[in-house]
C-alpha positions in Angstrom: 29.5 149.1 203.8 31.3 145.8 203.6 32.8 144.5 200.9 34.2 141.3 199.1 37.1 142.0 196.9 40.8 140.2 196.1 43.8 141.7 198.5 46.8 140.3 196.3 49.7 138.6 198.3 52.6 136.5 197.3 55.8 137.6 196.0 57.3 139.6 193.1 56.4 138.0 189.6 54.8 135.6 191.4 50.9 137.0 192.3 48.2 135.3 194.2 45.0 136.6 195.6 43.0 136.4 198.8 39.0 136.8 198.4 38.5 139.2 201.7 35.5 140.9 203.3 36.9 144.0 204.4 35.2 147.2 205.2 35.1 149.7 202.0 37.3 152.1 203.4 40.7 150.0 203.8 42.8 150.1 201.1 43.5 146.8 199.4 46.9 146.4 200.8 45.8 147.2 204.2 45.8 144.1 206.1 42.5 144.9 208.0 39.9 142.4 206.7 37.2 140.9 208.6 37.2 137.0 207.0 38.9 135.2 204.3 36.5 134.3 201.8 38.4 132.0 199.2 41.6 132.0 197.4 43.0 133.0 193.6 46.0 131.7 191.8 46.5 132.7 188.2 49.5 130.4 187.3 47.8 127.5 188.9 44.2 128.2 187.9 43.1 127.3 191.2 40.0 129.3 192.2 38.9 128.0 195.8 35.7 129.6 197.6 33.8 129.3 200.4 30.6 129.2 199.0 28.2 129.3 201.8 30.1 132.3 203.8 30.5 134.0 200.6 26.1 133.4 200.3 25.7 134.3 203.8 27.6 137.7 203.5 26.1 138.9 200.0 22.7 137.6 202.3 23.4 139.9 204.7 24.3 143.3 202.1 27.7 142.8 201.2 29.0 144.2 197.7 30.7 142.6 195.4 33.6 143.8 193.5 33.5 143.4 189.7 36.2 141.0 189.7 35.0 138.8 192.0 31.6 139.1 190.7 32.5 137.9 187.4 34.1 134.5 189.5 31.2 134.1 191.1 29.1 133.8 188.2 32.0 131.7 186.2 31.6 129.3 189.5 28.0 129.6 188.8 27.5 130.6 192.6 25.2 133.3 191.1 22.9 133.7 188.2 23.9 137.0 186.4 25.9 138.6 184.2 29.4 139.1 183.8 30.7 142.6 184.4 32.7 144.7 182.0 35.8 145.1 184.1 38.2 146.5 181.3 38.9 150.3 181.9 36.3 152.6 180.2 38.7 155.4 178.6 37.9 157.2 175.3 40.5 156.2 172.5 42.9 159.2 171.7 42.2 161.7 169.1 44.9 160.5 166.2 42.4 157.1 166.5 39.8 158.7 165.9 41.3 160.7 162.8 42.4 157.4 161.4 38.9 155.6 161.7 37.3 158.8 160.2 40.1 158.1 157.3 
């Protein structure tokens, strides 16, 4: 199953992102992708993609991660709804005692 997800590159402190279709299997780091799709940079705000690959690709039954999905839709390249990407642990027990409180 192919997949379109970030693979982060740049230096130390100093992060950007590729938007990669890679197989599902390669690790992020990996450099085994297939296409780059777009490109990310948080301190610049620049979000770049390559809209009609990225179409074609999803067309032809590639995933999307949540992260990306979530661009997609803020790009308004897609019509849905944004993703919960924030981790999904339970809160510890002495929160729990204090909320009961």
């Amino acid at each position: 199953m192919l997949k379109i997800r970030l693979q982060r590159i740049g230096r130390k402190n100093d992060p950007s992102f590729r938007v990669i279709l890679t197989d599902h299997k390669n690790s992020t780091k990996s450099r085994k992708f297939l296409e780059i799709l777009g490109t990310y940079s948080p301190h610049q705000g620049d979000v770049i993609f390559k809209a009609d690959r990225i179409k074609h690709w999803m067309g032809n039954g590639a995933q999307v991660s949540p992260t990306v999905h979530n661009f997609l839709v803020h790009q308004k390249l897609i019509d849905a709804k944004k993703k919960n990407v924030l981790s999904k642990k339970s809160p510890t027990k002495k929160r729990k005692e204090l909320k009961a409180a």
